[in-house]
C-alpha positions in Angstrom: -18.9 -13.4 -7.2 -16.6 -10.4 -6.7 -15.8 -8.7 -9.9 -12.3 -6.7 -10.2 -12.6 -3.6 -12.6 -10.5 -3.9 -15.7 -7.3 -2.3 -15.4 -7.1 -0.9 -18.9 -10.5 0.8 -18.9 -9.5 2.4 -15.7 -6.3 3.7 -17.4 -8.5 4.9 -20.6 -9.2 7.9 -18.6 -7.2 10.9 -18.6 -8.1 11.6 -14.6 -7.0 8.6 -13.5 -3.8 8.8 -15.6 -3.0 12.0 -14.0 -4.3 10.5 -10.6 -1.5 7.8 -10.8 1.2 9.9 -12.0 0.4 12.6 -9.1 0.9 9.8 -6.7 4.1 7.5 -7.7 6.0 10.5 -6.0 4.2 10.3 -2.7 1.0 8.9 -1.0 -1.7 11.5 -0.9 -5.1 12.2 1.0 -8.3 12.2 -1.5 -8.5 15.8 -0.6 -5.1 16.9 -2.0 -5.5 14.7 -4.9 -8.4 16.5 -5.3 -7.1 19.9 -5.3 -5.0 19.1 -8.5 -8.8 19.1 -10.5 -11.5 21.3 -11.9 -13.9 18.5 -10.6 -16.2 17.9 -7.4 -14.5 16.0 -4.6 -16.9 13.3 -5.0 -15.9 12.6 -8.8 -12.0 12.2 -7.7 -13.5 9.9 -5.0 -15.6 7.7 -7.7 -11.9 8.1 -9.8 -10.1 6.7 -6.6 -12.5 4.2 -6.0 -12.1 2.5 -9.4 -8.1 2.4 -9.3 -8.8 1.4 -5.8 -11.1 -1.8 -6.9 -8.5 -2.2 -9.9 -5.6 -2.5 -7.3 -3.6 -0.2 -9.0 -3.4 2.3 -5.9 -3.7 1.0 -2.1 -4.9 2.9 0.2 -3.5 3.5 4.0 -5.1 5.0 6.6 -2.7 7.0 9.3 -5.0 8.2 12.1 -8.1 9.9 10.1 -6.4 10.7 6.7 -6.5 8.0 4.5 -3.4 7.9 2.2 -3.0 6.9 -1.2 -0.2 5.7 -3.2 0.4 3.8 -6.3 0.9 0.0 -6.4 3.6 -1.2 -8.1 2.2 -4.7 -8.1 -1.0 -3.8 -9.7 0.9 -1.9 -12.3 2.9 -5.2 -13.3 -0.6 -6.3 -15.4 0.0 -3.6 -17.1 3.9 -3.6 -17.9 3.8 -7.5 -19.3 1.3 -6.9 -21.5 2.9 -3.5 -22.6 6.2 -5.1 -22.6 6.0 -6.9 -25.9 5.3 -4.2 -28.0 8.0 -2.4 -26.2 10.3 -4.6 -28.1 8.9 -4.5 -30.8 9.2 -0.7 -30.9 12.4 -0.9 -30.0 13.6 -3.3 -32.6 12.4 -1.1 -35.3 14.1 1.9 -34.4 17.2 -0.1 -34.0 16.8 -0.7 -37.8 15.4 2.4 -38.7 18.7 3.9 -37.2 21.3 1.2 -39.0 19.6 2.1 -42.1 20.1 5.7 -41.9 23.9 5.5 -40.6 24.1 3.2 -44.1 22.3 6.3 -45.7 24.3 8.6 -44.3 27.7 7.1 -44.4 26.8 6.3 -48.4 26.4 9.8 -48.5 29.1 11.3 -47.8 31.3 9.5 -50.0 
């Protein structure tokens, strides 16, 4: 049995954060993803590896560079479960807001 790698331990890490957020612009080689950190090639490798096995980046090969770019598929596991307390967040400062315009317009009376 194939195990996938849980998608929210692999965004608990601050590298991998900063992996995905270097690449929703553009696909990049390991090498210039690499160049962004203080870290040995082989430990953004292991970081693109696990985000790789956690389908949250796909990788594409164009002639001897492999490419990497964020998968916006992969990413959807993590926006429905984020999505509820999205809402939620959002309905309270909707309230916090109606009660300060009551504050405010009470105060100026």
């Amino acid at each position: 049995m194939n195990l996938r790698r849980d998608v929210f331990q692999a965004l608990a890490d601050p590298t991998r954060r900063a992996i995905l957020t270097l690449v929703t612009t553009q696909a990049l080689t390991a090498g210039a993803i690499a160049a962004n950190f203080d870290t040995a090639r082989p430990t953004v490798s292991k970081h693109l590896q696990i985000l790789t096995e956690c389908q949250l980046l796909q990788q594409e090969q164009q002639g001897r560079e492999i490419y990497y770019h964020i998968n916006a598929k992969g990413m959807k596991e993590v926006a429905d479960f984020i999505e509820p307390f999205r809402r939620m967040w959002d309905d309270r400062f909707n309230k916090l807001e109606s009660v300060m315009k009551q504050y405010q317009a009470k105060n100026q009376k």
